[in-house]
N, C-alpha and C positions, 0 to 999 in steps of 0.2 A: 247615512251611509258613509263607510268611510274609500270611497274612490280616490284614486288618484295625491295622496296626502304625503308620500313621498319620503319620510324619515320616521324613527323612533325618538323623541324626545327627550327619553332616558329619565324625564322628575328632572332636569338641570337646566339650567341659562345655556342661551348658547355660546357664552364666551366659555365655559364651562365645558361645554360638546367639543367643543376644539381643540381647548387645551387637552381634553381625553383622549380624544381620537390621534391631535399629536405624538402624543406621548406614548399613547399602546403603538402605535404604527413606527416609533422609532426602536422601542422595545423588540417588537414582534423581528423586524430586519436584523437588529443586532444580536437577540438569543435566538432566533428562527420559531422562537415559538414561544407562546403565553399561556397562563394561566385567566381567565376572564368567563364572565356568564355569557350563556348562550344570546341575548340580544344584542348585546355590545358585539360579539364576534362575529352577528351578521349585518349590522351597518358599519365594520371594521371591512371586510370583505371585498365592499366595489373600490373603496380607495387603497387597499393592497394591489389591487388586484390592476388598478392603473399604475402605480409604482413601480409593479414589476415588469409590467409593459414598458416601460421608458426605461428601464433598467438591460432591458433587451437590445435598443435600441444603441449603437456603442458611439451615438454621436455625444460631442463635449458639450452642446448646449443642453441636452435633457439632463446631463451631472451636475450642472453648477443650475440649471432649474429647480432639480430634486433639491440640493443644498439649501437652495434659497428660502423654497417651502417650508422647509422639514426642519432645517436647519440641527441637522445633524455634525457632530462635534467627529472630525479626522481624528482616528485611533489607528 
């Protein structure tokens, strides 16, 4: 059974997951939107979807947290 298993694997390493999900989720922020397959855009989804919760939030510590993570380049 597969209970409780918690992610999609995607066929990749997980240093590989990472740098994916990095990457579409810096993408996704900066054109507001992507092209991608439907599984990747739903284990993309709960970590948008915490980004943009902190992103609500108009404290300095969640922006230079976001930064840190994400490590997004100021344009």
């Amino acid at each position: 059974m597969r209970h409780a298993l918690g992610y999609r694997k995607l066929n990749k390493t997980s240093e590989h997951r990472k740098a994916l999900f990095k990457n579409m989720l810096n993408s996704l922020i900066k054109y507001e939107q992507i092209i991608t397959t439907l599984p990747k855009a739903k284990e993309l989804k709960p970590q948008i979807d915490k980004v943009i919760t902190l992103g609500k939030r108009k404290k300095l510590s969640c922006k230079k947290n976001f930064f840190l993570n994400y490590k997004m380049k100021n344009q």
